[in-house]
C-alpha positions as CSV (number, residue, x, y, z in Angstrom):
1,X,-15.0,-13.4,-11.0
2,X,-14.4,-12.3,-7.6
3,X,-14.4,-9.0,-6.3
4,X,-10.9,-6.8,-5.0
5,X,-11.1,-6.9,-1.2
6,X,-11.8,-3.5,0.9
7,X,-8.8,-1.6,1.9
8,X,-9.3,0.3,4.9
9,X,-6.9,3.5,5.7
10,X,-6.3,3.0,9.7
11,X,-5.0,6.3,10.2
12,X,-4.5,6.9,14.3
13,X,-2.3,3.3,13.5
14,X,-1.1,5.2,10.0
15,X,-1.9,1.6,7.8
16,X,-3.6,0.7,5.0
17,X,-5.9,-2.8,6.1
18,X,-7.3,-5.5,4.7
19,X,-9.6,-7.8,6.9
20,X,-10.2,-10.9,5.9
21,X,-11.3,-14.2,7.8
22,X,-9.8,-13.2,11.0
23,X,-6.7,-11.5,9.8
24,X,-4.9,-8.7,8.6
25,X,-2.7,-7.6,6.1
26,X,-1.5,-4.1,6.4
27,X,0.8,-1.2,4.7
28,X,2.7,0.9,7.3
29,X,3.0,4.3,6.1
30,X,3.7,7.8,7.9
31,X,2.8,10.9,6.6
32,X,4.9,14.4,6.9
33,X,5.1,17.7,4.9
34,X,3.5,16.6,1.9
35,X,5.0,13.0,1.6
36,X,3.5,9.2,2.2
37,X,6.0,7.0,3.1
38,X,5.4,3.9,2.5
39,X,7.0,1.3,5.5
40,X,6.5,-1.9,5.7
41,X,4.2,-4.5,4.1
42,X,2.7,-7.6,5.9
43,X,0.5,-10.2,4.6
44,X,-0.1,-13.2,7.4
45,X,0.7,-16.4,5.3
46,X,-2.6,-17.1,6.1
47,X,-3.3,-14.5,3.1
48,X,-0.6,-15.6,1.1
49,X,-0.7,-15.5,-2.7
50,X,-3.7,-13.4,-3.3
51,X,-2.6,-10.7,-4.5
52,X,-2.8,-8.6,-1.5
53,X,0.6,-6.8,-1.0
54,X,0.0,-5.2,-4.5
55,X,-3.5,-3.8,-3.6
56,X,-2.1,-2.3,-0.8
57,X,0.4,-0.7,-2.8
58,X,-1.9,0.6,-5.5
59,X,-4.1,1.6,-2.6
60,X,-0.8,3.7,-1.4
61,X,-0.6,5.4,-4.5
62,X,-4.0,6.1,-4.8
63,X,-4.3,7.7,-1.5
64,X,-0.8,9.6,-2.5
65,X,-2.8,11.1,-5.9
66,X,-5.5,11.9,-3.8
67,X,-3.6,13.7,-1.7
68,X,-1.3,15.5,-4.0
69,X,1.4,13.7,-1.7
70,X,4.6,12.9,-3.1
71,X,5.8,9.1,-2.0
72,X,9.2,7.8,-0.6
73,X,9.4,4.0,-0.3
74,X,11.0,2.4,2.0
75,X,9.2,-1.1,2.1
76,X,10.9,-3.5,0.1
77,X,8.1,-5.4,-1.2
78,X,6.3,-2.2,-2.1
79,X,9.9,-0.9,-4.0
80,X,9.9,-4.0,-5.3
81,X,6.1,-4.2,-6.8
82,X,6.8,-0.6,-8.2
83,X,9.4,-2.0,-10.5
84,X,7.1,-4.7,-11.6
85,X,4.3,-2.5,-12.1
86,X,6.0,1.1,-13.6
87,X,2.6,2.3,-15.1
88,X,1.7,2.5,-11.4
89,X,4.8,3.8,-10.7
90,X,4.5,6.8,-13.0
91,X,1.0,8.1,-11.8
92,X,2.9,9.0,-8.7
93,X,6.1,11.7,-7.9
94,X,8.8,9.5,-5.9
95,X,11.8,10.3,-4.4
């Protein structure tokens, strides 16, 4: 079984990063006044199919419970993941 890849929170580029073989995906997000919102998602098709848009996403909403930070999501892959994955979804305040 393989182990979840690390997510690193770039924040003076205000992503959320994963590095692997030479490339990155990454999870746009600003954050003003109490709120993460969430951007844009890209995953090089180098990356493709592994899974990593989603753990960027839960990595979003983790950082957004951590914070006490309410979330408005603008991405459509992450709006999209969110209605896919509404246990997620409900751990977080959305607007």
């Amino acid at each position: 079984m393989s182990t979840a890849p690390a997510v690193v929170d770039n924040t003076e580029r205000h992503r959320l990063e994963v590095h692997i073989d030479g490339h990155v995906a990454h999870l746009d997000y600003t954050l003003h006044d109490g709120r993460l919102r969430l951007v844009h998602t890209e995953v090089p098709e180098e990356l493709g199919g592994r899974g990593l848009g989603g753990i960027l996403a839960q990595t979003a909403l983790d950082k957004a419970i951590a914070g006490e930070l309410t979330v408005e999501v603008i991405c459509p892959f992450v709006k999209s993941w969110l209605e896919k994955h509404p246990d997620a979804a409900a751990t977080v305040t959305i607007v």
